[in-house]
C-alpha positions in Angstrom: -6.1 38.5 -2.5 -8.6 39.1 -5.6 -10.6 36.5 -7.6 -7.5 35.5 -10.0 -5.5 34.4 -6.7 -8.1 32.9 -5.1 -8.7 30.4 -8.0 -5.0 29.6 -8.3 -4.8 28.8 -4.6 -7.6 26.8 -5.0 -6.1 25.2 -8.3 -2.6 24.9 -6.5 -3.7 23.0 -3.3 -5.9 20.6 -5.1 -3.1 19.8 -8.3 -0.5 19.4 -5.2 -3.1 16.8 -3.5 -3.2 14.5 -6.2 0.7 13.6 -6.3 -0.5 11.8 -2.5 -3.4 9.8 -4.2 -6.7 9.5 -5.4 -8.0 10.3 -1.7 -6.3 12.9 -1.3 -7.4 15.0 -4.2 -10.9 13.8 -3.0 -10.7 15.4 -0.2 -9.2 19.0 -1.4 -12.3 18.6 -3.7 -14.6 18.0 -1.2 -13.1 20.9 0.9 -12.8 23.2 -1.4 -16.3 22.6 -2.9 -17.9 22.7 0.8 -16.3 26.3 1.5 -17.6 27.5 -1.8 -21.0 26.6 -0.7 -20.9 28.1 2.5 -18.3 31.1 1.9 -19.5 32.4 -2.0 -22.0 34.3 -2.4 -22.2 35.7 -5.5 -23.4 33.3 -8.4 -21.2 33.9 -10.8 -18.2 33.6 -8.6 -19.5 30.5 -6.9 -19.9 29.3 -11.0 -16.6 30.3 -11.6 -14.7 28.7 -8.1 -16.8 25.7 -9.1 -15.0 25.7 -12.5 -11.7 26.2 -10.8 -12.7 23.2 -8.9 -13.8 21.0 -11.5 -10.6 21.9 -14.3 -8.1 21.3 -11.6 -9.8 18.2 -10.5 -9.4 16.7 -14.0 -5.7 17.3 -14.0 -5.3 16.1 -10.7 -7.1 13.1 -11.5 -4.4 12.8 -14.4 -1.4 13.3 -12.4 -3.1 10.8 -9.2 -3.5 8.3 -12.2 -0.4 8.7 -13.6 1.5 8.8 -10.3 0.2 5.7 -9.3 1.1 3.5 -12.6 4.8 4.9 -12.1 4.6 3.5 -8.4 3.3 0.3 -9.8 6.3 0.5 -12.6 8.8 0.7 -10.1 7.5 -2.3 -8.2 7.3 -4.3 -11.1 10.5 -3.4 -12.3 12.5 -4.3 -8.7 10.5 -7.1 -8.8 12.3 -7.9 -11.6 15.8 -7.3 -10.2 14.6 -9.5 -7.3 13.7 -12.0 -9.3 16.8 -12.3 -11.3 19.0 -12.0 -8.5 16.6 -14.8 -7.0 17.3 -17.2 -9.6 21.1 -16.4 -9.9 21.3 -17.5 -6.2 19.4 -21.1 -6.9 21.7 -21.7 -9.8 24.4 -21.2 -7.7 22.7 -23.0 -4.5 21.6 -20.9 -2.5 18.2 -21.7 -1.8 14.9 -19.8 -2.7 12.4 -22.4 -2.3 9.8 -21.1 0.1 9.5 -23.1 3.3 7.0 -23.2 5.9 8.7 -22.2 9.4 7.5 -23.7 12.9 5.5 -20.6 14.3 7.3 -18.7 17.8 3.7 -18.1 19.0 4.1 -14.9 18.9 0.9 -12.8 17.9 0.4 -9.2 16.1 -2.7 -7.5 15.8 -2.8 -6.2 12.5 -5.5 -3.1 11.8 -5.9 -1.5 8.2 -9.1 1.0 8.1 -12.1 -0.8 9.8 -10.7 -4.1 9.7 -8.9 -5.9 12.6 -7.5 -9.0 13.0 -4.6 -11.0 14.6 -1.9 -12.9 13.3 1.1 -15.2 14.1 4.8 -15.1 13.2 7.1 -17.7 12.2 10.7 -18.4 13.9 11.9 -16.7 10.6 15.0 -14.1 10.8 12.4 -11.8 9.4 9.8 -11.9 11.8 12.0 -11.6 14.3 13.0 -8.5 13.0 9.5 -7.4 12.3 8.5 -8.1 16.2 11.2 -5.9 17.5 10.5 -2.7 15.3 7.1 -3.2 16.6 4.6 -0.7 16.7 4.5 0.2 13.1 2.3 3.0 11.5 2.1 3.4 7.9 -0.4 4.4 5.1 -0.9 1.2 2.8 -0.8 0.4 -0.7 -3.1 -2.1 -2.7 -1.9 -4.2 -5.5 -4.6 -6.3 -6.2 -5.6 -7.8 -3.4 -2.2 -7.2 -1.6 -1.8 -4.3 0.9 2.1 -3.1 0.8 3.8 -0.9 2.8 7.4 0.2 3.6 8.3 -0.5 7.4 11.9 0.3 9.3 13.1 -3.2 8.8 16.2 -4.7 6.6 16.2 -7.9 5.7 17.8 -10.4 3.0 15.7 -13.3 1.0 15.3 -16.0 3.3 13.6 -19.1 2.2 11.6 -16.4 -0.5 8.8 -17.4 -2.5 7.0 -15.5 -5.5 3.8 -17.5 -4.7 2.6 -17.4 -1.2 -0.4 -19.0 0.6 -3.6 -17.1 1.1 -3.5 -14.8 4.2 0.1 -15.2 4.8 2.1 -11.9 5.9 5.0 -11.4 4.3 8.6 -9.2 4.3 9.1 -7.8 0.5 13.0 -7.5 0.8 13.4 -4.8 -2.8 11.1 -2.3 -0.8 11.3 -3.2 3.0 7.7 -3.5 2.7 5.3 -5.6 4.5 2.8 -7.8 2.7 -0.6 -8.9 3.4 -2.0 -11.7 1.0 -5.9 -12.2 0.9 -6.3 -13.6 -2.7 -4.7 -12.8 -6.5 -2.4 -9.9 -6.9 -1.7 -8.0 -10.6 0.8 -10.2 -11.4 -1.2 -13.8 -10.0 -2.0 -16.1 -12.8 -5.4 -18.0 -11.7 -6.8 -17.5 -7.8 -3.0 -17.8 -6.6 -1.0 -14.9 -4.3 2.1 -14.2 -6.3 3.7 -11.3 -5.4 5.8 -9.3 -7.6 8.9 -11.0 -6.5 10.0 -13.9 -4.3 8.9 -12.2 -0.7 9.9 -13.9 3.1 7.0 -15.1 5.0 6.8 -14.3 8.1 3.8 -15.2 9.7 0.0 -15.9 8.9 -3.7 -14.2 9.5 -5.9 -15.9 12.1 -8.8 -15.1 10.1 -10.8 -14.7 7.3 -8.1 -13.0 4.4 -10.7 -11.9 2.6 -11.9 -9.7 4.9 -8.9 -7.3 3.9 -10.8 -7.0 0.7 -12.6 -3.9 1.9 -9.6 -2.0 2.6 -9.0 0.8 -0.1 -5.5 2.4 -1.1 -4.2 5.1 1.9 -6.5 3.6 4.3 -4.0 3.8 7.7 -2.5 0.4 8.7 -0.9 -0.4 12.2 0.6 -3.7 13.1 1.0 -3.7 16.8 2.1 -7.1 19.3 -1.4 -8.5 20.2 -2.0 -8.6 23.7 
């Protein structure tokens, strides 16, 4: 492969990196700066890869930015459609008024990047739900300071709430995602938790919240039954 393919390799892998997020166009940076350094020789080639590097970087800095405000578009917009499929129910009377449920007792450990901590469900449908489809892997999402994630569980409003009390877990029923609340969201108004629709609470952390607040976007999350 001569120098021309090389660079658009190198321009290829790190441009196709940045559709999965900021980290991981770091890291295909990173990579591709570190075998550079160790594999080129030749100054003017290493100035030229570094180029390569540094162009494609840019652009995939672009797209990693853009993809992520289309993600957060989407959310906001089904949180939309939630919400006015939330109120059409209350007109009618079907209840959306959040309610705290009685907890079963029954506690999850909840891990995202270096942070641990345990947490109890309710006796909602939901967390019901959520305990049976337990373990559950998933790369998270940050929204303020909300970590979101899709898991494999379906489930209708039940007793849903826009605003939610600090460090409660919750079920977001337009995405199947989980929620973790540790202080204001995008959307909060003040030092409330709203989230971007009304969400089912399922459960609360048996710690500090805030702790979460270290967690960056990707970091890996696993919600496991505490033992």
């Amino acid at each position: 492969m001569g120098i021309v393919g090389y660079q658009i390799l190198i321009a290829s892998i790190i441009i196709i990196a940045s559709f999965f997020g900021y980290r991981a166009l770091g890291y295909a940076c990173g990579i591709a700066a570190l075998w550079t350094l160790t594999h080129v020789f030749m100054p003017w080639l290493a100035a030229i890869q570094f180029g390569t590097i540094l162009v494609s970087g840019l652009i995939g800095l672009l797209i990693a930015t853009v993809s992520e405000s289309i993600q957060a578009s989407i959310k906001a917009i089904k949180g939309r459609i939630s919400k006015s499929k939330s109120e059409y129910n209350q007109k009618w009377g079907q209840t959306t008024e959040h309610q705290t449920k009685q907890t079963l007792g029954s506690k999850i450990r909840i891990t995202a990047g270096k942070v641990s901590m345990e947490a109890e469900l309710n006796d909602t449908d939901t967390a019901k739900k959520i305990w049976d489809a337990l373990p559950i892997e998933k790369r998270g999402n940050t929204w303020g300071y909300e970590i979101y994630f899709s898991i494999p569980v379906k489930a209708k409003e039940e007793n849903a709430s826009e605003v939610v009390n600090l460090g409660e877990i919750a079920y977001w029923p337009p995405g199947s995602a989980f929620c973790i609340f540790f202080g204001p969201t995008l959307a909060s108004k003040g030092d409330e938790c709203r989230a971007a629709s009304p969400v089912n609470v399922v459960g609360k952390l048996l710690g500090d919240p805030k702790n979460f607040r270290i967690v960056a976007n990707g970091e890996k999350v696993i919600i496991e039954k505490a033992e």
